[in-house]
C-alpha positions in Angstrom: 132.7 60.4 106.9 132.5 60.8 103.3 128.9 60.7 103.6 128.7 63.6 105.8 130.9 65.3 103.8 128.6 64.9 101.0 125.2 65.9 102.9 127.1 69.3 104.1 128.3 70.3 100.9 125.1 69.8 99.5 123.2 71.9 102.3 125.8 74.4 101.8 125.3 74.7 98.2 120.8 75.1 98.9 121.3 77.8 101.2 123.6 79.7 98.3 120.9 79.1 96.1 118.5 80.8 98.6 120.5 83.5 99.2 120.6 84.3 95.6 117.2 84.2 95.1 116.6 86.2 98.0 118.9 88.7 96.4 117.0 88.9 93.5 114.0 89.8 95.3 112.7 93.7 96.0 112.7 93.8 99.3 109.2 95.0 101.0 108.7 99.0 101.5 109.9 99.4 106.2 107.0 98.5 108.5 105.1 96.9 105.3 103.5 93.7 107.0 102.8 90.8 104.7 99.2 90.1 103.1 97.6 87.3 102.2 94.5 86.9 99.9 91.3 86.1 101.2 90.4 82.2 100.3 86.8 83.3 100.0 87.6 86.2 97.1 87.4 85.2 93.5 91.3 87.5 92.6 91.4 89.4 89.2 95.0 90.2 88.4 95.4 93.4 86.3 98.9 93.2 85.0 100.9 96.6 84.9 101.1 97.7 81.3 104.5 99.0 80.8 105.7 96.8 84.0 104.8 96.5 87.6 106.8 98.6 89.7 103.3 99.8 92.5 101.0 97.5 93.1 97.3 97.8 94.5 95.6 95.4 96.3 91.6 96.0 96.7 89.4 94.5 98.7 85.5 94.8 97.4 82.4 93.8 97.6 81.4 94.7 93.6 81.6 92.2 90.5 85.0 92.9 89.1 83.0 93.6 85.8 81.8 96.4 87.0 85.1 97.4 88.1 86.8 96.8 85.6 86.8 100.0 82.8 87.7 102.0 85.8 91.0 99.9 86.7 91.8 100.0 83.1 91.5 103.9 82.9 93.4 104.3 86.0 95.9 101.7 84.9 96.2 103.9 81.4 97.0 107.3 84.0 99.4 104.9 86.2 100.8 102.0 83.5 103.7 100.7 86.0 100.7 100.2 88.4 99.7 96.1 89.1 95.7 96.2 90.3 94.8 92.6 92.4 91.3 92.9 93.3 89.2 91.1 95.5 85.5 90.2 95.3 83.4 88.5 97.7 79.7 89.1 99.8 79.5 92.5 101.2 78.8 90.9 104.9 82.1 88.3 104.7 84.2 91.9 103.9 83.1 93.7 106.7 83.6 91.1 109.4 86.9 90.6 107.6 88.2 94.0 107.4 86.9 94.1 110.9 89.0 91.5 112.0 92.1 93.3 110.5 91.5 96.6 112.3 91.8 94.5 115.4 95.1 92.8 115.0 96.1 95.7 112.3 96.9 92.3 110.1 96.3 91.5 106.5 95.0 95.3 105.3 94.6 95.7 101.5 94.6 99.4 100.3 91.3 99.9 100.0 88.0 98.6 100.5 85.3 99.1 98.3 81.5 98.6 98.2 77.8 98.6 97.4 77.1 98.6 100.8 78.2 102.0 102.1 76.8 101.8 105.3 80.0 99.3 106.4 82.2 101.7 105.1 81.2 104.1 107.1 81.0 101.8 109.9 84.4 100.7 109.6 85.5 104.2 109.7 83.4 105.3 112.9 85.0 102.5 114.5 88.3 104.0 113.5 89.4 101.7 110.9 89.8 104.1 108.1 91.8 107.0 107.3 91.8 110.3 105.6 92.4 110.6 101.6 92.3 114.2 102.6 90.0 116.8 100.3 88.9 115.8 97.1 88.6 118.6 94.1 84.6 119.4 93.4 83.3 116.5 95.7 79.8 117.2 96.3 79.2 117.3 100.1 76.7 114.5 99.9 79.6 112.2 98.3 81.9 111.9 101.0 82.5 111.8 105.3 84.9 113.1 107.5 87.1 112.7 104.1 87.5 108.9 104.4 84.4 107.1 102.6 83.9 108.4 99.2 81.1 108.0 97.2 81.4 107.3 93.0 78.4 105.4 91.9 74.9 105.4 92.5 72.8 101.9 92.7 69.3 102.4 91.7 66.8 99.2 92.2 65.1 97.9 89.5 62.8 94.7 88.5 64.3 92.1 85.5 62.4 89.9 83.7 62.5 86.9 81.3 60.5 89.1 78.2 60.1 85.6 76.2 58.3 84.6 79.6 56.9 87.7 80.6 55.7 90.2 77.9 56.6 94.1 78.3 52.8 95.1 78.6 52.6 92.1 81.1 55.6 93.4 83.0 54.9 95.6 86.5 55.5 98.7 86.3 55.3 99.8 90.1 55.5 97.9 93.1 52.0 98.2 93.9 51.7 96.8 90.4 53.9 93.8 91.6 51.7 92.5 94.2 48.5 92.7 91.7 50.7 90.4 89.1 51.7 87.6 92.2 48.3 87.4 93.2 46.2 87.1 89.4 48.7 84.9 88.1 50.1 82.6 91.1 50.6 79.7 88.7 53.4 81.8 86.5 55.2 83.0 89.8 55.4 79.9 91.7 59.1 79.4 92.2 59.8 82.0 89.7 60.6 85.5 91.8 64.1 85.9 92.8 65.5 88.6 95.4 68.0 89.2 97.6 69.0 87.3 100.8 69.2 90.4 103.1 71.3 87.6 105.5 73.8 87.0 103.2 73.8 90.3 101.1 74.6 94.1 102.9 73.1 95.8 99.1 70.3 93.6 99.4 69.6 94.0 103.3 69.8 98.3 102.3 67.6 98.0 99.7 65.0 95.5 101.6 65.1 98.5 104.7 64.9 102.2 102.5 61.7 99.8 100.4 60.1 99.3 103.8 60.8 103.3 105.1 59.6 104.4 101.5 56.2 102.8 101.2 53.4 101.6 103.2 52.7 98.5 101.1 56.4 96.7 101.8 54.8 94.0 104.1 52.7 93.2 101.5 54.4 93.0 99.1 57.6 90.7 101.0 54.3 88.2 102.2 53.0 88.5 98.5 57.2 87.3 97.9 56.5 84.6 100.0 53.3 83.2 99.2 55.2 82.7 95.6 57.6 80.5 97.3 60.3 83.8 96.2 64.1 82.2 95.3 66.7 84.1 97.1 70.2 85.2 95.9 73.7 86.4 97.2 74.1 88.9 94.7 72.0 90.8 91.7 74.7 89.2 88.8 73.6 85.4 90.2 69.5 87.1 89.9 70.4 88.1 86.1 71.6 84.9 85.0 68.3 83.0 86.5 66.3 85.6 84.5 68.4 84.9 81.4 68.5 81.0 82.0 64.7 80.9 82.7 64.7 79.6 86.3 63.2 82.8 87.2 60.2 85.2 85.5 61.1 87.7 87.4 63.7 89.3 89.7 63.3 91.7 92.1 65.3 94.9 93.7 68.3 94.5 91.1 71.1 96.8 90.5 70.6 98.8 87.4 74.2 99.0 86.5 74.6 94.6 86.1 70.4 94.9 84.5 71.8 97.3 82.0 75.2 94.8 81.2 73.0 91.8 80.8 70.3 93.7 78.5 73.4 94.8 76.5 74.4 91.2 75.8 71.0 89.8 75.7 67.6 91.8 74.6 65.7 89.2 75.7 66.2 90.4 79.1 63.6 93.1 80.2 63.9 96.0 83.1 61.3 98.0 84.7 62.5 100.8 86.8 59.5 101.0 89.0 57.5 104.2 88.2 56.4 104.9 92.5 59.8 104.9 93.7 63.4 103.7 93.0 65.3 102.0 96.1 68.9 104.1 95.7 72.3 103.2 97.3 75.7 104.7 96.1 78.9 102.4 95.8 81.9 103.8 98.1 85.2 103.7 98.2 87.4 103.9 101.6 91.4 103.4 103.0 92.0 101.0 105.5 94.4 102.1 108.2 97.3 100.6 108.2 97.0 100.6 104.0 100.6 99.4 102.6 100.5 102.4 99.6 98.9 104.7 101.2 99.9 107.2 97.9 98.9 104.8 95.6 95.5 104.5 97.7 94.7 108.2 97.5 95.8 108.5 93.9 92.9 106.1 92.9 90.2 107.6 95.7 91.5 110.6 93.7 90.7 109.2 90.3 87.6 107.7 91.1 86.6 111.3 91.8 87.4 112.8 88.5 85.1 113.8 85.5 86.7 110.6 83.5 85.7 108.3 86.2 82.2 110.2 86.5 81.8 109.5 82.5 82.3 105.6 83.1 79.3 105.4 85.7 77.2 107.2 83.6 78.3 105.0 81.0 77.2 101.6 83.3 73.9 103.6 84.1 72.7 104.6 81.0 69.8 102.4 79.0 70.8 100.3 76.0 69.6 102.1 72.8 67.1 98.7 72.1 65.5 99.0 75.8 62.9 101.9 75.3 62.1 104.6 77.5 63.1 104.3 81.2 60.9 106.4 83.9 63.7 108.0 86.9 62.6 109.8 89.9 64.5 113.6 89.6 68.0 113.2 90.4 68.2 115.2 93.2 65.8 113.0 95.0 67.8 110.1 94.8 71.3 112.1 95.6 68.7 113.3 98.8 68.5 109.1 99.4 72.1 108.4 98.8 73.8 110.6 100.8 77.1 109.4 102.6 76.6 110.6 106.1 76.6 109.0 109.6 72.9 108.5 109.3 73.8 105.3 107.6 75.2 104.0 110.8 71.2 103.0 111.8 72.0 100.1 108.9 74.7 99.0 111.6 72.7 98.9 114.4 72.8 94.9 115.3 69.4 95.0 117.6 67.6 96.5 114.6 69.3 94.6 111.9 67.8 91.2 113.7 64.1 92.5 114.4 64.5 93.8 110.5 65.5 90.6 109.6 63.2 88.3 111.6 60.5 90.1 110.6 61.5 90.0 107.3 61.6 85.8 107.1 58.2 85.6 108.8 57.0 87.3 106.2 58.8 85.4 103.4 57.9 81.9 105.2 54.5 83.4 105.7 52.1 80.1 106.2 55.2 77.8 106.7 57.0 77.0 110.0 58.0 80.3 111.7 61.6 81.2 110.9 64.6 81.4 113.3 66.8 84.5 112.8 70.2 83.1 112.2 
């Protein structure tokens, strides 16, 4: 008896101790459904400044380096706001934020990519929602009001300059396929690119390269013939160019080529003097967004002139790197344009012709490739 006496008082005295800590606890916002990180995303935790009392959870498909002066402005503008963001592959966000839209489950506040096209995908299939109009927004930066444009993505080549000298280094595309073929020795092993199966940036790029120019199927069995290394992401690309694994990686994004050549001037960058692959970096709000204010405030900053500066900032060359060649701007604003034209990037019967074409050529004289 005095056992049982014992085991109730004690029960009695942990759910007192629950219901204080319970007490202590802000309650969540009505209608606010609980969300759990992805266990695929690598989390960044940006502390509020003067004390969380918002919080703003993003869900993205861009290196948190690139990321992160804009958080840190915005957090300046907003100090009581807390910024957890989420990075993982481009392809492994959509089908996730897919799969939320469905069962209106686990929705961050935003999503934002590289890969525009799945934004806009995501909100053709009704998964998005307006931020409403956004102060001096070129037309060609934004749809229907719900993906937003901030950044633009040029492709370039980087290259190992203690491997590869700067006179040695392409300069075109065309000039590319001349430097695989006279020197197959030095490339063997030692190309990099994208893995348009894993990669939505890379799988853009790999499609406006092959729409842009008649010599793209050369040059993709030149990548082969080279026995061409292939990467998730451009940052993974850099650091092989860096480390020496590599000679030579193609179809980069300038913004992560610039950061590495600002750390290390032993890497080089050719921005390829026939054409420049372009895509812009988006922002959109999921519906069913927790903070839908907080949401818009940021879509709203990442709009502004200070948020404009910090892109230019991330696309502009190193003082040390020399004289860069650009196609006009307003030929690659023509190429970037958010619209629903980006929805043919979606389309899945020619995403796997495009793709099994695309590892045929790569495995060009090896056992024919299956389209996964």
């Amino acid at each position: 008896m005095l056992r049982r006496s014992v085991l109730l008082a004690l029960a009695a005295i942990a759910v007192l101790l629950l219901i204080l800590v319970l007490w202590g606890q802000p309650a969540p916002p009505s209608g606010e459904r609980p969300y759990a990180v992805p266990s695929s995303a690598l989390v960044t935790r940006f502390p509020a400044p003067l004390g969380e009392r918002r919080r703003l959870v993003i869900e993205a498909a861009t290196d948190v380096t690139f990321m992160r002066p804009f958080i840190v402005r915005y957090q300046q503008l907003n100090p009581d706001v807390a910024v957890v963001y989420e990075d993982s592959l481009s392809t492994d966000l959509l089908a996730r934020a897919l799969a939320a839209c469905r069962s209106r489950s686990n929705i961050p506040d935003l999503y934002l990519s590289v890969a525009t096209d799945h934004l806009v995908r995501l909100a053709n299939d009704g998964c998005g929602q307006t931020a409403g109009p956004q102060s001096g927004v070129s037309p060609w930066r934004e749809w229907r009001h719900e993906v937003f444009a901030f950044a633009l993505e040029p492709a370039v080549f980087v290259y190992n300059r203690a491997l590869l000298s700067d006179a040695d280094a392409p300069a075109s595309h065309l000039a590319l396929i001349d430097a695989l073929r006279s020197r197959p020795t030095l490339w063997n092993a030692r190309i990099g690119t994208y893995d348009i199966r894993k990669s939505g940036i890379g799988f853009n790029y790999a499609e406006f390269d092959s729409r842009e120019s008649s010599i793209y199927g050369r040059l993709i069995e030149s990548l082969g013939r080279s026995d061409v290394q292939l990467y998730c992401c451009s940052n993974d690309m850099v650091r092989a160019v860096e480390a020496g694994r590599i000679v030579l990686a193609y179809n980069v994004q300038l913004s992560y080529a610039y950061a590495a050549q600002r750390a290390d001037p032993n890497v080089g960058i050719v921005i390829p003097a026939d054409f420049q692959a372009v895509q812009t970096r988006s922002v959109m709000i999921p519906i069913g967004a927790a903070h839908l204010e907080l949401a818009k405030s940021f879509v709203s900053f990442l709009q502004s002139p200070g948020a404009t500066a910090i892109s230019s900032a991330l696309l502009t060359s190193p003082p040390r790197s020399g004289s860069v060649r650009f196609v006009p701007s307003d030929r690659l604003l023509n190429q970037a344009n958010v619209s629903s034209a980006l929805l043919r990037l979606q389309d899945p019967a020619r995403r796997a012709a495009f793709t099994h074409e695309w590892l045929q050529a790569i495995h060009a004289g090896g056992p024919p490739a299956q389209t996964p």
